[in-house]
C-alpha positions, 0 to 999 in steps of 0.5 A: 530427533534426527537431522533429516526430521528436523531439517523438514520441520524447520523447513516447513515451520519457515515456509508457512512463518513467510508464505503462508502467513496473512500478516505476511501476503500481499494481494494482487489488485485484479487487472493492475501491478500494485499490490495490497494488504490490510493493516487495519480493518474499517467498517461501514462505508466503502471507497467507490469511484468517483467518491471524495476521500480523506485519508492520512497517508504516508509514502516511502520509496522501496528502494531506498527506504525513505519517506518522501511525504506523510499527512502526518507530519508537522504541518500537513494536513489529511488529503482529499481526493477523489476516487478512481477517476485518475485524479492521483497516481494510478496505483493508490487511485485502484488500491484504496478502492473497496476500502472502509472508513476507518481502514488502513491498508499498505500499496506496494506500486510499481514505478508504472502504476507510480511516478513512471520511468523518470520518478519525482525528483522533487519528493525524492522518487528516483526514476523507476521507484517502488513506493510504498504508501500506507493509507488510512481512510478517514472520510468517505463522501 
C-alpha cells in the first residue's frame, strides 16, 4: 500500500466516521439556531403546540461541561409544561416539537434561543451559554 493511497483512504474513512455518520449529525430546526438529534426513537403520540407535556430532562452548559439541572435527580421530579406557546425558553419550546412518547432527543440551544446575553447565574448559566438538554418524553396530553 502506498502512502498516497493510504493518505485518501484515511482521509475519507475519518470524514464519513465524523460527517456522514447519523450517530454523529445534529438537525437544523427550520426557521430557529437550535439544533437537534435523536437519541432514542418514540412511538405514537406527538408533541403539537399547545399540548401539555411531561418529560425528564437534563440540562448541561457547553461551555463548561456542567449540569445545571436534571428531573432525574434525588428529589426532582418530571417537568410539565406546555408545548410551543413560549411557556419555556424558546429552543427547547420549538426543538421538542414533533417528538413521540417515549423519545429522547439532544437540543444543542444558542444563548439567544436559551438564557439570552446575561445567562442564568442562579443555575450556573454564564452569559451567552450554549446548553445542551437531553430530553425524554414521558407524557403527551
Amino acid at each position: 500500500i502506498n502512502a498516497e493511497y493510504m493518505g485518501h483512504f484515511l482521509r475519507d474513512y475519518f470524514f464519513s466516521l465524523f460527517f456522514s455518520s447519523p450517530c454523529h449529525l445534529m438537525e437544523p430546526i427550520p426557521g430557529y439556531k437550535t439544533t437537534k438529534k435523536t437519541v432514542q426513537a418514540g412511538s405514537g403520540a406527538t408533541v403539537a403546540k399547545g399540548q401539555t407535556v411531561t418529560v425528564h430532562a437534563t440540562g448541561i452548559v457547553k461551555e463548561t461541561n456542567k449540569k445545571f439541572w436534571s428531573t432525574k435527580d434525588a428529589g426532582q421530579e418530571p417537568f410539565t409544561y406546555q408545548a410551543g406557546v413560549g411557556a419555556v425558553i424558546t429552543g427547547w419550546d420549538q426543538g421538542c416539537l414533533g417528538m413521540q412518547l417515549g423519545e429522547v432527543r439532544q437540543l444543542i440551544i444558542p444563548a439567544e434561543e436559551g438564557y439570552g446575553a446575561k445567562g442564568f447565574p442562579a443555575w450556573g448559566i454564564p452569559a451567552g451559554g450554549t446548553l445542551d438538554f437531553t430530553i425524554e418524553v414521558l407524557k403527551i396530553k
